[in-house]
Structures are given as structure tokens and as C-alpha cells.
C-alpha positions as CSV (number, residue, x, y, z in Angstrom):
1,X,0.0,0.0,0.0
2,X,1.5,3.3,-1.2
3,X,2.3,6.2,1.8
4,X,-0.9,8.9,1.5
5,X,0.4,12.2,0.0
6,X,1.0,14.7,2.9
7,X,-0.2,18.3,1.5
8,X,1.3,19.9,4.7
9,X,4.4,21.4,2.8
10,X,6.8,24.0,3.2
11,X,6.7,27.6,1.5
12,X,9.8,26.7,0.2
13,X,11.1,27.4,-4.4
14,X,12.2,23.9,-5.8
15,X,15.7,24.1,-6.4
16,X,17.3,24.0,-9.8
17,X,17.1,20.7,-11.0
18,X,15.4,19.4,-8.7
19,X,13.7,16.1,-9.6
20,X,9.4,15.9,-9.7
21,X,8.1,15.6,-6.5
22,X,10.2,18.5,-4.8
23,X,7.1,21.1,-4.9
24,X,6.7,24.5,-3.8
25,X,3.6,26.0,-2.5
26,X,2.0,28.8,-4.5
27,X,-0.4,30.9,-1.6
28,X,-3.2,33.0,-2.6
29,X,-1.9,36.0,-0.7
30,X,-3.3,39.0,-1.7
31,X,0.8,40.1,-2.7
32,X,0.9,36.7,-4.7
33,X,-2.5,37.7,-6.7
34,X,-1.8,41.1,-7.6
35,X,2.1,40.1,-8.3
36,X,0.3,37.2,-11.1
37,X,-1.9,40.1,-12.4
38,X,1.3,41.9,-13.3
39,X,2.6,38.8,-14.9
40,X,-0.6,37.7,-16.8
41,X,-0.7,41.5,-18.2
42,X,2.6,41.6,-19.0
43,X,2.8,38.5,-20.8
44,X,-0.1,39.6,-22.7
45,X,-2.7,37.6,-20.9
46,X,-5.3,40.2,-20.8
47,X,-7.9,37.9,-19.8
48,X,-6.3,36.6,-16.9
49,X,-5.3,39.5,-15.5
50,X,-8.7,40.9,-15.6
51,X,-10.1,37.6,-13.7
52,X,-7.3,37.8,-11.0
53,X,-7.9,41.8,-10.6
54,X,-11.7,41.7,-9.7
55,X,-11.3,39.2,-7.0
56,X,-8.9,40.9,-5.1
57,X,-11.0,43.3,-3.3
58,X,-12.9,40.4,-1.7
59,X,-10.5,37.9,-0.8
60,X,-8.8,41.6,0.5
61,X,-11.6,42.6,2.4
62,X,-13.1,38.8,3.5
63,X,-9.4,38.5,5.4
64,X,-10.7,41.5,7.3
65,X,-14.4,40.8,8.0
66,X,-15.7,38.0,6.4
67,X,-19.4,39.0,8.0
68,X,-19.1,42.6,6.6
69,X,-21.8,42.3,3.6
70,X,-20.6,45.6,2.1
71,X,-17.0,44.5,2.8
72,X,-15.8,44.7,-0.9
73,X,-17.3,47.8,-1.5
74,X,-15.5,49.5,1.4
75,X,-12.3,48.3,0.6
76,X,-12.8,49.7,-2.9
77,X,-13.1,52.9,-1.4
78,X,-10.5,52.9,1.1
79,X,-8.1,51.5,-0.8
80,X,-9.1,52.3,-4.7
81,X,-10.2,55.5,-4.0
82,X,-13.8,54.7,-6.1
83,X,-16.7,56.7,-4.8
84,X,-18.4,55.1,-2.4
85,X,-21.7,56.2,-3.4
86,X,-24.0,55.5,-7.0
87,X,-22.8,58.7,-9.7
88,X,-26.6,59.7,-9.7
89,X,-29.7,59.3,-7.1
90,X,-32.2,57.8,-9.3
91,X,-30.6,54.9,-11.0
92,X,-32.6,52.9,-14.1
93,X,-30.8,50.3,-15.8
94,X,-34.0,49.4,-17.6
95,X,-34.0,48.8,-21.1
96,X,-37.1,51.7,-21.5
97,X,-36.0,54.7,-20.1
98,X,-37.4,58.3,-20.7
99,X,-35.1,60.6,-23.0
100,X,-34.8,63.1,-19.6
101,X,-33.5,60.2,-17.2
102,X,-30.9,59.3,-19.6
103,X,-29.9,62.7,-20.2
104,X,-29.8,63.5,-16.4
105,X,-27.6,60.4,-16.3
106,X,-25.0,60.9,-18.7
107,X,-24.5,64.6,-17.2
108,X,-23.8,63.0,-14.4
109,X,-21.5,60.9,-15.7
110,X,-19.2,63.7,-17.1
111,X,-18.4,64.3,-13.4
112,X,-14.3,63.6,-12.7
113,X,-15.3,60.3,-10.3
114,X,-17.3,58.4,-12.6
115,X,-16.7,54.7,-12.2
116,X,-17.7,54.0,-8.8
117,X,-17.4,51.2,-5.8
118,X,-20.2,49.6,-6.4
119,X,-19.7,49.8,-10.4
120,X,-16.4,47.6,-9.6
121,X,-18.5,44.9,-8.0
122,X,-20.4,44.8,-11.2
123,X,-17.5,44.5,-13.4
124,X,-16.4,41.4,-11.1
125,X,-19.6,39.8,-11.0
126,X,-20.2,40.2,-15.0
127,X,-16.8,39.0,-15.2
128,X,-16.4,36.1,-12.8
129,X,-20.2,34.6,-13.7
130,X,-20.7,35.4,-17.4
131,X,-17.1,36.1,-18.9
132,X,-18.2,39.2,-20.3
133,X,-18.8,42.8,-20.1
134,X,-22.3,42.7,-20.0
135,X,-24.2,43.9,-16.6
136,X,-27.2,42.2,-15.0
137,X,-28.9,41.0,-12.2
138,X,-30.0,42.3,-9.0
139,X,-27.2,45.5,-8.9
140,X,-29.4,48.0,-10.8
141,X,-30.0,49.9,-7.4
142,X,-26.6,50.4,-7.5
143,X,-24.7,51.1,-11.3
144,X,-26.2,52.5,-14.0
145,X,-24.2,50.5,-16.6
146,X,-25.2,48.1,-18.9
147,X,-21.8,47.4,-19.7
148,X,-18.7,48.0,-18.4
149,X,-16.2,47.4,-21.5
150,X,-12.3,46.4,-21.0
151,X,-9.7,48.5,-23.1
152,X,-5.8,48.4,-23.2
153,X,-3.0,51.2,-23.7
154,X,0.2,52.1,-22.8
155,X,-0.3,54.8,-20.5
156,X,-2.0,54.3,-16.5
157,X,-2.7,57.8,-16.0
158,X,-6.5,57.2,-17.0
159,X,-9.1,54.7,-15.8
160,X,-12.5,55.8,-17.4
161,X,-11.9,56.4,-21.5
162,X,-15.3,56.8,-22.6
163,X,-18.9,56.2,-21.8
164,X,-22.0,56.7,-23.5
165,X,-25.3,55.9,-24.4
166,X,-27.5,54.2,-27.2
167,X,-31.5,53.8,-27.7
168,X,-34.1,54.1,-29.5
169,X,-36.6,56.9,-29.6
170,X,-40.1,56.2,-28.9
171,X,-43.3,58.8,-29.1
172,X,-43.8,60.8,-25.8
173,X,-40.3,61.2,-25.1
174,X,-39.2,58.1,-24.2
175,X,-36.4,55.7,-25.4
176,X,-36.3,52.0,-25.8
177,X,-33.7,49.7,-26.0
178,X,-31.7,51.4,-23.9
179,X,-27.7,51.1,-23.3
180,X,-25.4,53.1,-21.1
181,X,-22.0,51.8,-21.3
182,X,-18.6,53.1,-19.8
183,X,-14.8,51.8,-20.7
184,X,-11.9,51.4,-18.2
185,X,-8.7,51.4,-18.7
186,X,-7.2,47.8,-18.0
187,X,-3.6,49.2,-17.6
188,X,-4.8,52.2,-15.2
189,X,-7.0,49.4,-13.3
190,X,-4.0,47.0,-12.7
191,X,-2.3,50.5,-11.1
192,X,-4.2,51.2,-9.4
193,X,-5.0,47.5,-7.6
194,X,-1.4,47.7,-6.9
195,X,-1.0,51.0,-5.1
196,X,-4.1,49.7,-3.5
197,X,-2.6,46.4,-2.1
198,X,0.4,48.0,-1.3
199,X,-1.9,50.5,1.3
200,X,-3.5,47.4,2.6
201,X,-0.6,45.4,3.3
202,X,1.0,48.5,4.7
203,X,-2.1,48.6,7.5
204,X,-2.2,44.9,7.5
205,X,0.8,43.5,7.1
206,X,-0.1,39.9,9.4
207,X,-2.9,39.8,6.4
208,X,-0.8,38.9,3.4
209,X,-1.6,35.5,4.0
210,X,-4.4,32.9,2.6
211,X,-7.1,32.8,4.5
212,X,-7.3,29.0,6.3
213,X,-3.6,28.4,6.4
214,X,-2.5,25.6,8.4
215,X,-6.1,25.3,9.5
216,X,-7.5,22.8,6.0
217,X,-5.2,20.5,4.0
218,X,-6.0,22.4,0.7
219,X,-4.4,25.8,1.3
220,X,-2.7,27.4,-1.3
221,X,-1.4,25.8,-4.8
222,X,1.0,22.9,-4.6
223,X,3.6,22.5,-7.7
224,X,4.9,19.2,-8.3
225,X,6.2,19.8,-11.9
226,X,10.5,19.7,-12.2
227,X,11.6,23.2,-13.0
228,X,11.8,24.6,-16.2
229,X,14.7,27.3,-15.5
């Protein structure tokens, strides 16, 4: 009968040359995430880094407070610096809208501090459950996006580079099939999510850590493959 596989392993690199079964220990730390977002975007794997950026704010904030329901949020603002509250009172993200509730919106919107908290925790949920850019479900009461579209360039200095608005005009003023949209910055974003983490670590510093270590034996990613370098 063959020995059962101990998963209790040491943070330890394998050493060059090392033959396959001397693994290392990959934790989810929140310095480990954002350090493979920088990788997967500068390797050109846009997709990936996306996916690892929107969950950092809640594994961030779930080390924190795991009962705090507006945890995420929060942490967007304290350590993003996204608006904590919607960019206009009276949000509609239905489909039917009239022509003076979408203009009232979109003047909002031209405000500096347009892509907010909670329009983050859209993003992460369109991302994470529908691979896409495309908004829905219960957070109307909270962003007025239908969609939140991804963009790449060179330069960080920007997160928001464009938003608008499409629909139809119907008698009586009103407009149907409507579609407010903004686009963010991927670059900017990834920035920004690392000043961010740096702040948190820097008031945390006992939370750069995966949360259950040492208490489950299925913390963090174990690597059994021989190195390649």
C-alpha cells in the first residue's frame, strides 16, 4: 500500500534541478494575486489578468471581515479610491427609459469620479459569472451601466476612456432599448490594484496570508512539476 500524500508542505522554491516531487507552494496571498496580475498582463494575458484583478478586493476585504456584507465595497473605497456612493440618485438600468432620465444620467457621468465602488463589484460579477462585459442582475439599485467594457493602452494615468449611451426613440419622449456603457482602462486598473494592495498590506501586514492556512489541507497551490529554469 502506497504512503498517503502529505499536503502539509513547506513555503519553500524547488531548487534547480530538482527532480518531480520537490514542490513549492504557491499561496493565494493578496501580494501573490496582484504580483500574477502583473505577470498575466505583461505577458499579454489580458484575460487573466482581468479575472485575477476583480477578485482581489474580496478575498482583501473577506481577510478582514468576512461578516461585513458591504465589505468589498468599502475596501474599494479605502483602498481604490472609487466613490463610495451611485454617480446619480435615481438609478434605471432598464432597457425603457425616458429621454430626460438618460440625459440627467450621462451629465452625471461627465463628473471627474465616474466609475464607482459599487460599479467595480459589477464589473467582477459580469466578469467572474458570465465572462463578459455585460451587466445584470440584481445591482441596478446600484450602477447604471449596462456594460462595463475592457480597453488596453500604454499609458496608466487614465481609468475611465469613454462612456456613453444608445436607444431608441419612442413617441412621448421616451427611449427604448436602452444602453449606457462606460470603458476602463485595463492598464490604469491594474495600477491602481497595486497601489491599492500596497496601502492594505501596509495597514495589514499579518494579512498577506491565505485565509485557512495551516487550518485545511488544501491551502494554497501545490507545484509538483520539475523546473523549467
Amino acid at each position: 500500500m502506497g504512503s498517503e500524500l502529505d499536503l502539509l508542505l513547506p513555503d519553500t522554491e524547488n531548487d534547480a534541478g530538482a527532480p518531480q516531487g520537490a514542490p513549492r507552494t504557491i499561496e493565494r496571498s493578496p501580494r501573490n494575486l496582484i504580483g500574477e496580475a502583473r505577470l498575466a498582463f505583461d505577458a499579454g494575458l489580458l484575460i487573466s489578468c482581468l479575472t485575477v484583478l476583480v477578485t482581489i478586493p474580496d478575498v482583501c476585504a473577506n481577510l478582514i471581515d468576512p461578516s461585513n456584507k458591504d465589505g468589498q465595497r468599502n475596501w474599494c473605497t479605502r483602498y481604490l479610491g472609487f466613490p463610495s456612493t451611485p454617480v446619480v440618485d435615481d438609478i434605471d438600468r432598464s432597457r425603457k427609459q425616458s429621454r430626460d432620465h438618460i440625459e440627467r444620467t450621462m451629465a452625471a457621468l461627465m463628473r471627474e469620479d465616474n466609475f464607482t465602488a459599487s460599479d467595480f463589484c459589477q464589473l467582477r460579477n459580469a466578469v467572474l459569472h458570465t465572462g463578459s462585459s455585460v451587466i445584470n442582475g440584481a445591482g441596478a439599485k446600484y450602477s447604471p451601466f449596462h456594460s462595463i467594457g475592457i480597453q488596453v493602452f500604454d499609458n496608466d494615468s487614465q481609468l475611465v476612456v469613454g462612456y456613453g449611451s444608445t436607444s431608441s426613440p419612442e413617441p412621448d419622449g421616451v427611449e427604448n432599448d436602452c444602453r449606457i456603457k462606460i470603458s476602463i482602462n485595463l492598464t490604469a486598473l491594474l495600477a491602481r490594484m497595486e497601489r491599492g494592495v500596497e496601502r492594505f498590506l501596509s495597514e495589514y501586514p499579518e494579512l498577506d496570508k491565505e485565509k485557512g492556512k495551516w487550518e485545511y489541507l488544501t491551502w494554497g497551490i501545490v507545484d509538483f512539476r520539475a523546473p523549467t529554469h
